[in-house]
MIGU-680357 format. One record per atom (N, C-alpha, C, O): residue in three letters; x, y, z. Coordinates in steps of 0.001 Angstrom, whole numbers, padded with zeros to 6 digits, always signed. Layout:
% MIGU-680357
ALAXYZ ...
//
This chain:
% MIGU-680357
UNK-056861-039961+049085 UNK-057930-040694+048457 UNK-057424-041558+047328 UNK-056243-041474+046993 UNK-058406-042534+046615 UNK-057807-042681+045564 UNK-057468-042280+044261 UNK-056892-042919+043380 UNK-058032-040802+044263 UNK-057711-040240+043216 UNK-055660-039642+043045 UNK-055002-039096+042159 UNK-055449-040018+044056 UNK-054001-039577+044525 UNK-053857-038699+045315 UNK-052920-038601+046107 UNK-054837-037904+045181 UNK-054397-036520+045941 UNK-054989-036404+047259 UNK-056196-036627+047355 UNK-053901-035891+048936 UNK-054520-035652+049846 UNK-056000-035190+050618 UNK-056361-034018+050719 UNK-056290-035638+050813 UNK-057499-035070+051784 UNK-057119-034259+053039 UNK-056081-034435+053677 UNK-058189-033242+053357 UNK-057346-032908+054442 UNK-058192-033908+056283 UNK-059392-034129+056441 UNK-057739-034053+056691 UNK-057934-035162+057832 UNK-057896-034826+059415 UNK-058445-035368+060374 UNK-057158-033885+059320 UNK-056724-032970+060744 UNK-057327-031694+060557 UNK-057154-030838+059689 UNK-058436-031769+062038 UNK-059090-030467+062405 UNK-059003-030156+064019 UNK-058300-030791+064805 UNK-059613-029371+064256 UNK-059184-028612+065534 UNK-061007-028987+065757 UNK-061762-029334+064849 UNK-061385-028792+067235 UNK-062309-029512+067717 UNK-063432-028066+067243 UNK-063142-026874+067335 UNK-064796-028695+066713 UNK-065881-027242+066277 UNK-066227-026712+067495 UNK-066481-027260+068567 UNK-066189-025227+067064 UNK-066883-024538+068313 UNK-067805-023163+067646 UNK-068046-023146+066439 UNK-068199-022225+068408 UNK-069207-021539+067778 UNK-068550-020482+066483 UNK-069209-020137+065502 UNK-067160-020094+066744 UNK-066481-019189+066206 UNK-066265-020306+064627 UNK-066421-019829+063503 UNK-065934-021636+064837 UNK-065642-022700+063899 UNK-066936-022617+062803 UNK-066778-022358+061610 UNK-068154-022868+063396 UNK-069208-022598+062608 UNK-069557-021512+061966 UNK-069965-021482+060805 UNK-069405-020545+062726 UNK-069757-018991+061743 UNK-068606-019220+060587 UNK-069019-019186+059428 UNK-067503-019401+060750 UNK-066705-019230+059720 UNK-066674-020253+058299 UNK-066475-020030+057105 UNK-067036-021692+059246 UNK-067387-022746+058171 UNK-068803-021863+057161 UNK-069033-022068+055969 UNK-069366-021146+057841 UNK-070413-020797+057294 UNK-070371-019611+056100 UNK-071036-019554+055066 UNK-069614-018921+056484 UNK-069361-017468+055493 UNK-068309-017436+054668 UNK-068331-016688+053691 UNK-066990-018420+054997 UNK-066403-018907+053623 UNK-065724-017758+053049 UNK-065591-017621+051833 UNK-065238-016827+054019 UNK-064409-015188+053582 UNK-062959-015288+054014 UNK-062409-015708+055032 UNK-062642-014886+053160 UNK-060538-015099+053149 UNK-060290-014031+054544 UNK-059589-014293+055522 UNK-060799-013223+054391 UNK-060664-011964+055285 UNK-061218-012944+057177 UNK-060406-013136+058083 UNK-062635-013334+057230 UNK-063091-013789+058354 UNK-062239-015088+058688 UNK-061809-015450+059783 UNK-062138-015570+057687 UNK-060835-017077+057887 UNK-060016-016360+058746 UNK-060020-016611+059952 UNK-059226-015390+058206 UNK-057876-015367+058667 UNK-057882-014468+060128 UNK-056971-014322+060943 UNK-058874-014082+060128 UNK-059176-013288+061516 UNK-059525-014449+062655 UNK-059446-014172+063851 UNK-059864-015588+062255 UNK-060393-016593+062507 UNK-059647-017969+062745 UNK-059959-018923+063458 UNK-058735-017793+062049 UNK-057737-018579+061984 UNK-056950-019926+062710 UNK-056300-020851+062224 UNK-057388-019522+064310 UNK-057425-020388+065135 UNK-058516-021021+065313 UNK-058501-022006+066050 UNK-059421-020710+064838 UNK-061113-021431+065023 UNK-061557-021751+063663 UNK-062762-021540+063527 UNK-060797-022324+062304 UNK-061295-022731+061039 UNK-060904-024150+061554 UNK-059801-024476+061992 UNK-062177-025052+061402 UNK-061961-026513+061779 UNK-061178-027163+060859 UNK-060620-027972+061600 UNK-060837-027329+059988 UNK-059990-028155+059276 UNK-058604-027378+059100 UNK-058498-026161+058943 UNK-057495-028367+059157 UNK-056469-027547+059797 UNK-055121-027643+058425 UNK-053934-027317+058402 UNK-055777-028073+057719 UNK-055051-028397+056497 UNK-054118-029872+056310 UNK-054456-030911+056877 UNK-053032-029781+055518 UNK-051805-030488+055781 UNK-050440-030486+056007 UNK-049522-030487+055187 UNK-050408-030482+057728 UNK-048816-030606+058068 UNK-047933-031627+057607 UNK-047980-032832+057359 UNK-047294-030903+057590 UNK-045679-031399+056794 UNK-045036-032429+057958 UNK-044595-033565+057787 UNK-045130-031669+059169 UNK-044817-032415+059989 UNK-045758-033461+061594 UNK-046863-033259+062096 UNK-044782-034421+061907 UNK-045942-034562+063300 UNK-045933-033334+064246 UNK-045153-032505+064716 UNK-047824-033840+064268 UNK-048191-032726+064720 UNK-049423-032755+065615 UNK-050471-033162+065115 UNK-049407-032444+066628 UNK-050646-032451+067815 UNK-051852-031732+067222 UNK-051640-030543+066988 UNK-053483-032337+066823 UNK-054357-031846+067014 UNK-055428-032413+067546 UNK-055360-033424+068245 UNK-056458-031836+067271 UNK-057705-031966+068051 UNK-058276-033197+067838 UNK-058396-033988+068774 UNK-058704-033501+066541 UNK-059196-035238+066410 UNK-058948-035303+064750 UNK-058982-034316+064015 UNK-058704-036616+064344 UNK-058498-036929+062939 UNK-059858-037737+062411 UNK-060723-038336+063051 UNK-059669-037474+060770 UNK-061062-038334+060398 UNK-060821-040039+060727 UNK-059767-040665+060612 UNK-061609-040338+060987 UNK-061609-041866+061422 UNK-061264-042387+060667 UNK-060684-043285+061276 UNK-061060-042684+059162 UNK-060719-043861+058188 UNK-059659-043851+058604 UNK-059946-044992+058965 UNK-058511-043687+058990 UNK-057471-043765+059414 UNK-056690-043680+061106 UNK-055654-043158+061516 UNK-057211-044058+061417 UNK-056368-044182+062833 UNK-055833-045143+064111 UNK-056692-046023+064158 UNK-055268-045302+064720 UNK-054477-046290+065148 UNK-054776-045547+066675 UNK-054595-044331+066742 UNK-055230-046281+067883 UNK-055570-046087+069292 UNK-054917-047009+069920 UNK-055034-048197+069619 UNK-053907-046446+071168 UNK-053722-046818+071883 UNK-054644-047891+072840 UNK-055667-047468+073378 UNK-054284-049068+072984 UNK-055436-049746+074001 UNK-055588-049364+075285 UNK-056597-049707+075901 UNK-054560-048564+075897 UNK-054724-047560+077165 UNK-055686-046591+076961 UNK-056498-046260+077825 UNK-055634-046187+075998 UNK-056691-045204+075698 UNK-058303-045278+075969 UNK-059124-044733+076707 UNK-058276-046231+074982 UNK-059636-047076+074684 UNK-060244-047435+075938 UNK-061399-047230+076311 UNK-058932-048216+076757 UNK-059614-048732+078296 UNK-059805-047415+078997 UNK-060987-047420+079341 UNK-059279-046354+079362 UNK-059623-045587+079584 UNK-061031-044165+079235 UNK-061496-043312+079991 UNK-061227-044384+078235 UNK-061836-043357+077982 UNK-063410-043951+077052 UNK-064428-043319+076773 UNK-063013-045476+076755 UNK-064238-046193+076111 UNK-063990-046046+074816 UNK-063111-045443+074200 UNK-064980-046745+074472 UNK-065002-047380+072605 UNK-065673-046324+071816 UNK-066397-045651+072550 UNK-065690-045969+070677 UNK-066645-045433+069784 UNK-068100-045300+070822 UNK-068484-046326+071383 UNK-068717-044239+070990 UNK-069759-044037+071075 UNK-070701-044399+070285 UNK-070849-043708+069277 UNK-071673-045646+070504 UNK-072919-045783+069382 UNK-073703-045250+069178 UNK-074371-045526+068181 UNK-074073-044121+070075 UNK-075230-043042+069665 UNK-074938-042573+068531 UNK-075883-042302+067790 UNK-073864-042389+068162 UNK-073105-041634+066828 UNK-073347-042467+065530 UNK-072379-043188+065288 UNK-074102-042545+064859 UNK-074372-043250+063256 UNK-073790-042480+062496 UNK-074144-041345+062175 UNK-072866-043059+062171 UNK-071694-042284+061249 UNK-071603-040579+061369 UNK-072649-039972+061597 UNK-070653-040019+061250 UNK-069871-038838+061427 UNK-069604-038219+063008 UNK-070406-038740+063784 UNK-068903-037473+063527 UNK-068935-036699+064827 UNK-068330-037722+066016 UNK-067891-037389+067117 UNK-068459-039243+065378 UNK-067960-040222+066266 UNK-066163-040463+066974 UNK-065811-040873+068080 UNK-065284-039965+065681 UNK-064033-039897+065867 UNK-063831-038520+066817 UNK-063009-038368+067722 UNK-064717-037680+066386 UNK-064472-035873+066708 UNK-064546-036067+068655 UNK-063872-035618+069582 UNK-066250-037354+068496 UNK-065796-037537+070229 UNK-065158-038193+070569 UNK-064637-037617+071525 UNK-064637-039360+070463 UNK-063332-039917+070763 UNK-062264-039318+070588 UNK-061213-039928+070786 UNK-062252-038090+070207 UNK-060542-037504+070360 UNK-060950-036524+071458 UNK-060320-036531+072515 UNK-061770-035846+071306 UNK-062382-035104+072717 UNK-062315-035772+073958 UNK-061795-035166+074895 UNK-062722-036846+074120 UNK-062607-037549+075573 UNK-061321-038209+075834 UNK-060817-038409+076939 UNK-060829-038539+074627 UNK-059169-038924+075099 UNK-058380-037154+075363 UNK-057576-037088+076293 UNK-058556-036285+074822 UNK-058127-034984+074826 UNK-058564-034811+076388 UNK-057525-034604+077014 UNK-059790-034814+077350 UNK-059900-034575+078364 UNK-059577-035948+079213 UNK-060228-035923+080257 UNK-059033-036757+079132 UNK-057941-037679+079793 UNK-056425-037156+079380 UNK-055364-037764+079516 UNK-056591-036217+078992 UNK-054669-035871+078861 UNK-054221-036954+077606 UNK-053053-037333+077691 UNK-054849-037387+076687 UNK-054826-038035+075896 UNK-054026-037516+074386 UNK-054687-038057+073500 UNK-052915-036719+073749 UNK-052520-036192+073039 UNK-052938-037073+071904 UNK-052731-038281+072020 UNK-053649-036485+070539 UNK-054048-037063+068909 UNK-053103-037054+068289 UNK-053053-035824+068246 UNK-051951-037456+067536 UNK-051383-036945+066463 UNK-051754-037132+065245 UNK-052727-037876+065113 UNK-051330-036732+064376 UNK-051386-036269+062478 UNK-049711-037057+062330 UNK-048687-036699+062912 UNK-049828-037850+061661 UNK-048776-038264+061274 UNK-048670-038492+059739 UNK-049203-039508+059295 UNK-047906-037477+058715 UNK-047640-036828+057382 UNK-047185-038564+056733 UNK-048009-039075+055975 UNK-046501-038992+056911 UNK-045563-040133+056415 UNK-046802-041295+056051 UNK-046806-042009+055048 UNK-047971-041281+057272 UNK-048876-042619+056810 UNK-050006-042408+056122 UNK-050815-041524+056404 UNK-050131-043325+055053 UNK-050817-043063+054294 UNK-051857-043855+053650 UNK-051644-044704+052785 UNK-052653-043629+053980 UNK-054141-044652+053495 UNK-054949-044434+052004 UNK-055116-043429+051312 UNK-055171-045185+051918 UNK-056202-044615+050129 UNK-057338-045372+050761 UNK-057581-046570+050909 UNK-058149-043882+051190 UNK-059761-044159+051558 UNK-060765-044019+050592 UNK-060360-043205+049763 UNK-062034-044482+050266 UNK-062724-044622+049429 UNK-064146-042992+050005 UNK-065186-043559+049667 UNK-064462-042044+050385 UNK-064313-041107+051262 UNK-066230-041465+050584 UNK-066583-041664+049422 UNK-067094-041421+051879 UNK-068533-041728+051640 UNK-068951-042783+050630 UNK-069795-042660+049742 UNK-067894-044288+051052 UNK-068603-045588+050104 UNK-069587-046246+050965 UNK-070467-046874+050376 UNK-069618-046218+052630 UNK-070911-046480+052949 UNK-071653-045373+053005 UNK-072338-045702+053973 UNK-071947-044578+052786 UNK-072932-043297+052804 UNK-073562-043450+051550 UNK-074595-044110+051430 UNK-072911-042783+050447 UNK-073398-042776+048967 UNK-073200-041650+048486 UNK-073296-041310+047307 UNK-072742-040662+049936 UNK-072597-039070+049588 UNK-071217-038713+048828 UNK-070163-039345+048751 UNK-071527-037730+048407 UNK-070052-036977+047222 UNK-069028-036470+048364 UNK-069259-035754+049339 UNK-067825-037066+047937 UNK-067030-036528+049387 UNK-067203-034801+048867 UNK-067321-034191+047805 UNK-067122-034442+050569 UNK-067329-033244+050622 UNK-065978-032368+051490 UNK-066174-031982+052642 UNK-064477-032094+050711 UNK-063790-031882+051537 UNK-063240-030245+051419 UNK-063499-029678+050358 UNK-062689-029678+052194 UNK-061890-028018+051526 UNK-060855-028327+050539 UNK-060445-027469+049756 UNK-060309-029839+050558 UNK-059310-029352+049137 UNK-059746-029338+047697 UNK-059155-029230+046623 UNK-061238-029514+048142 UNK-062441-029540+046786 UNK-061629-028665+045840 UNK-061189-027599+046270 UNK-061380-029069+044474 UNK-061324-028016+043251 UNK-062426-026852+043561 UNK-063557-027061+044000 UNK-061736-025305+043173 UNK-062450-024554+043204 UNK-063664-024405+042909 UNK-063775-024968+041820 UNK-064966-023865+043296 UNK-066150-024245+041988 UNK-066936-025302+042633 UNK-068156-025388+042500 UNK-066180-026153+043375 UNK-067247-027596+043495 UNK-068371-027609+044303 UNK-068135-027755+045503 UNK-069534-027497+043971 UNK-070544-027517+044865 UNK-070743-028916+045461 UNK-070523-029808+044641 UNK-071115-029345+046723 UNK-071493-030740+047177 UNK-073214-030539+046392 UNK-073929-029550+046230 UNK-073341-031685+046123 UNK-075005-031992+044737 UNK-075723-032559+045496 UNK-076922-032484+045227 UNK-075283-033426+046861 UNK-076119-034372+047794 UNK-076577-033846+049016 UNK-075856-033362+049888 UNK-077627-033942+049044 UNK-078649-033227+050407 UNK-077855-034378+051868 UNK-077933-035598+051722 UNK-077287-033899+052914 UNK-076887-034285+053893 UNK-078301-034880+054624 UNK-079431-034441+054836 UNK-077497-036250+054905 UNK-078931-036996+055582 UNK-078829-036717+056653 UNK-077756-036383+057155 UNK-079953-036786+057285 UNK-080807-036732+058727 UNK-079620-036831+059985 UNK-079237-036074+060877 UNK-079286-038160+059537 UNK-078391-038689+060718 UNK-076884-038091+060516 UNK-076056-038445+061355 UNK-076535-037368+059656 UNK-075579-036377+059711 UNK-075807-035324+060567 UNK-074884-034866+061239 UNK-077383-034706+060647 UNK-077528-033449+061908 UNK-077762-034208+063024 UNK-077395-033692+064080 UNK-078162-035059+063072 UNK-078544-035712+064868 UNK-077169-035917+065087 UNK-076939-035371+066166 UNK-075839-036546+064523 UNK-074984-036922+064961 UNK-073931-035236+065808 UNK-073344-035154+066886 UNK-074111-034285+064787 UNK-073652-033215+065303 UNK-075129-032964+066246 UNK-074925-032979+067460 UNK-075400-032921+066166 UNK-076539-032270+067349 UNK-075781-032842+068659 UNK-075000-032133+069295 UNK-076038-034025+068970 UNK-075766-034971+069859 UNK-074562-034622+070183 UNK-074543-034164+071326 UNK-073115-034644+069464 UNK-071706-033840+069954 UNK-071930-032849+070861 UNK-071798-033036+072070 UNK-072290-031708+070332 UNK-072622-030407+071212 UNK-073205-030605+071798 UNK-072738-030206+072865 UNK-074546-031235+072037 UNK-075511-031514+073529 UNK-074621-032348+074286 UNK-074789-032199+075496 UNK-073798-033113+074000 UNK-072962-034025+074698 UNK-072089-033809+075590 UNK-071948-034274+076721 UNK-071148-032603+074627 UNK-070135-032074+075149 UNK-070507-030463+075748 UNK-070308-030117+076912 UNK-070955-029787+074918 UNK-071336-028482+075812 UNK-072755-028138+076276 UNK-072891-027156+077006 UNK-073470-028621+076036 UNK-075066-028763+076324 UNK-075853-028013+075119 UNK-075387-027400+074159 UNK-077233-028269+075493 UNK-078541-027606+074798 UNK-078299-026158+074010 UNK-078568-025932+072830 UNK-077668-025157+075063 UNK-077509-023428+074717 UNK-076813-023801+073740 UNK-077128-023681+072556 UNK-075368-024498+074369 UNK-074384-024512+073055 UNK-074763-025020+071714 UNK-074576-024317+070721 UNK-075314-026268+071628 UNK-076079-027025+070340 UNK-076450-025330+069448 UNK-076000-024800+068432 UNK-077705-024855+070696 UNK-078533-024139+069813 UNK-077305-022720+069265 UNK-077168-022401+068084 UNK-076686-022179+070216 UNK-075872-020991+069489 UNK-074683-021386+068695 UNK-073903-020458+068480 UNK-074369-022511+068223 UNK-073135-023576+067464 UNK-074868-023246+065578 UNK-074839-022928+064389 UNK-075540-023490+066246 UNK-076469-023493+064913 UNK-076944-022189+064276 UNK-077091-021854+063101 UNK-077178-021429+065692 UNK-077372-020091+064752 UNK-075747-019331+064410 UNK-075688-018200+063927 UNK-075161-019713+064566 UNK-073519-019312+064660 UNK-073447-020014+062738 UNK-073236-019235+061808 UNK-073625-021248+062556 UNK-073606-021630+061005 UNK-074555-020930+060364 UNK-074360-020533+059215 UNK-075778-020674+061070 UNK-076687-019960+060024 UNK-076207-018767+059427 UNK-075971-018501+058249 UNK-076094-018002+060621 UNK-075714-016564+059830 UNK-074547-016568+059231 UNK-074617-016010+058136 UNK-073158-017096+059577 UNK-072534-017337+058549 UNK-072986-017801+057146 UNK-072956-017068+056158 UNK-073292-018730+057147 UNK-074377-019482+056004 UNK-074956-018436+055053 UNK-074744-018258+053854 UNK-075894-017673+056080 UNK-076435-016500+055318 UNK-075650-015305+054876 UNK-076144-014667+053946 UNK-074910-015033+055202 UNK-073837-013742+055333 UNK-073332-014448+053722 UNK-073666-013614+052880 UNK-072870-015286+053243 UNK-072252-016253+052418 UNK-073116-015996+051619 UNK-072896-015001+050928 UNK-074464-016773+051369 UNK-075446-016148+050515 UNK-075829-014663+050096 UNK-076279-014319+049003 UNK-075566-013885+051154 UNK-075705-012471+050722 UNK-074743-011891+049589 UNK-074949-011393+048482 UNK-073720-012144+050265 UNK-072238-012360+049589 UNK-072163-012729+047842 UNK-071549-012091+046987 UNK-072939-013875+047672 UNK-072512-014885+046636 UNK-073608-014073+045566 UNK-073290-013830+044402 UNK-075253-013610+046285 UNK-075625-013016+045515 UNK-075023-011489+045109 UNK-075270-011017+043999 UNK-074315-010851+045976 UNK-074238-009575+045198 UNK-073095-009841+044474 UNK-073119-009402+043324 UNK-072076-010449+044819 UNK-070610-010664+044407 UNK-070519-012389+043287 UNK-070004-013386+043793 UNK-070728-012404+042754 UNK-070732-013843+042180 UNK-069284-014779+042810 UNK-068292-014194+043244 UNK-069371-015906+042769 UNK-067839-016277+043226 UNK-067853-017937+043221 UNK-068723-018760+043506 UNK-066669-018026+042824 UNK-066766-019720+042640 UNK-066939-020377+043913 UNK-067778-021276+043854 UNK-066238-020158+045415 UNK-066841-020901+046504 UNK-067708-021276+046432 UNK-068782-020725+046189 UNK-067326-022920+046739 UNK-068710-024114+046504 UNK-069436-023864+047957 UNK-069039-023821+049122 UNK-070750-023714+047270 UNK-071412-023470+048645 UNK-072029-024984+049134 UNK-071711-026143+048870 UNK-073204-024282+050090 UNK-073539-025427+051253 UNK-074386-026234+049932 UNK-074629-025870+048781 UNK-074756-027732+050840 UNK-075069-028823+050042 UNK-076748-028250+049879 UNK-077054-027248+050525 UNK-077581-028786+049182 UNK-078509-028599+048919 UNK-079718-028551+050727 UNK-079306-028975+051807 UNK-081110-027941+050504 UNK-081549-027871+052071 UNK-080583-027524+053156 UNK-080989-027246+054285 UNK-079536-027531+052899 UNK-078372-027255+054201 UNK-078654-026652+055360 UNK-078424-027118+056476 UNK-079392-025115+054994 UNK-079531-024267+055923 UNK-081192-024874+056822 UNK-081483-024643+057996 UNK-081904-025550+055954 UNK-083555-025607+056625 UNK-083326-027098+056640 UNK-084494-027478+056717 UNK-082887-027752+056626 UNK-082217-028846+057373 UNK-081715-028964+058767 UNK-082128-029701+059662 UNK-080485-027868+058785 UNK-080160-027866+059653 UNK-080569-027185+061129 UNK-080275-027298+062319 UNK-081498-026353+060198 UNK-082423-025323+061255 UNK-083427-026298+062174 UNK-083317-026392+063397 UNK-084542-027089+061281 UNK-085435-028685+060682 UNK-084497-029297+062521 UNK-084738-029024+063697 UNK-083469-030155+061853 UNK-082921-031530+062662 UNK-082925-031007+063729 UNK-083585-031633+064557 UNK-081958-029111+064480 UNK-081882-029074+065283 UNK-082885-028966+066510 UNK-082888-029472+067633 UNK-083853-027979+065743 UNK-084981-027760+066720 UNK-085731-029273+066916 UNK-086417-029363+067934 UNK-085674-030299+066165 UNK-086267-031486+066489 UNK-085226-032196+067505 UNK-085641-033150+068163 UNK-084248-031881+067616 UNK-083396-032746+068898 UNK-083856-031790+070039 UNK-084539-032203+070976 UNK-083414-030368+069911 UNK-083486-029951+070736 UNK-085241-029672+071883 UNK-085458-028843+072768 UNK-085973-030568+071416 UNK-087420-030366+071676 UNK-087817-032143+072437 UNK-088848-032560+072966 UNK-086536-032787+072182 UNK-086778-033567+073011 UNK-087028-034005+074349 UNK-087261-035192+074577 
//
């Protein structure tokens, strides 16, 4: 970013095990978990993963002809996550490459507070996630694994989510939790896609 310091950019593709854990935020469930925590940190070296954040990336035009452009259903976020997915099911390998380096401005068209894991300890996100942040994940999972999946990918964040809250109330703890409405938001957007 431009504050100097890395972001992390490379994640492994979400799945239901990805969400419970994004959700409960436990050193112990992380590491049991370990292969299914979506953000994958920062390798040192090149390195094959699942899809990178979009401010940064460079596509093959074989690719592109093959597998198509940015999806427009996608209004910002989840859009790169499917384009590395559909090049991933064309035999399409992503890399993370450590050496290149961009200074992104991280939610200057949004307005939102970047919201990343190398957050300083403590940091709560202050900005309620808009609308078209849950339709865009909604739409991924209905896309790619269907309706069931959408819906058990959501109760999979909830109870994590909640497990986290249980947690935070008996145990106090600096983990920045979810953004404001998070949980009845996300409960809110899904059942409204999924009722379409």
């Amino acid at each position: 970013g431009t504050d100097g310091h890395p972001h992390v950019t490379a994640f492994r593709f979400p799945t239901l095990l990805g969400e419970f854990e994004s959700g409960v935020r436990l050193g112990l469930v992380s590491r049991l978990l370990k292969n299914a925590v979506i953000p994958i940190g920062l390798p040192e070296q090149t390195t094959a993963v699942d899809w990178l954040a979009g401010a940064s990336m460079m596509i093959r035009r074989k690719v592109i002809e093959e597998v198509g452009l940015f999806d427009e259903k996608f209004f910002l976020y989840y859009e790169e996550t499917d384009l590395c997915r559909r090049a991933k099911k064309a035999n399409w390998p992503t890399h993370y490459l450590p050496d290149s380096k961009v200074a992104h401005i991280g939610s200057a068209s949004t307005g939102l507070s970047e919201s990343s894991d190398d957050a300083p300890e403590g940091k709560v996100d202050s900005v309620r996630l808009p609308a078209y942040w849950f339709e865009s994940r909604a739409y991924y999972y209905h896309k790619h694994y269907g309706k069931w999946y959408l819906l058990l990918a959501t109760v999979a964040r909830l109870l994590g989510s909640a497990l986290f809250s249980l947690r935070k109330r008996l145990l106090p703890t600096q983990t920045a939790g979810d953004p404001p409405h998070y949980k009845s938001d996300l409960l809110k957007n899904t059942w409204r896609y999924l009722r379409r």
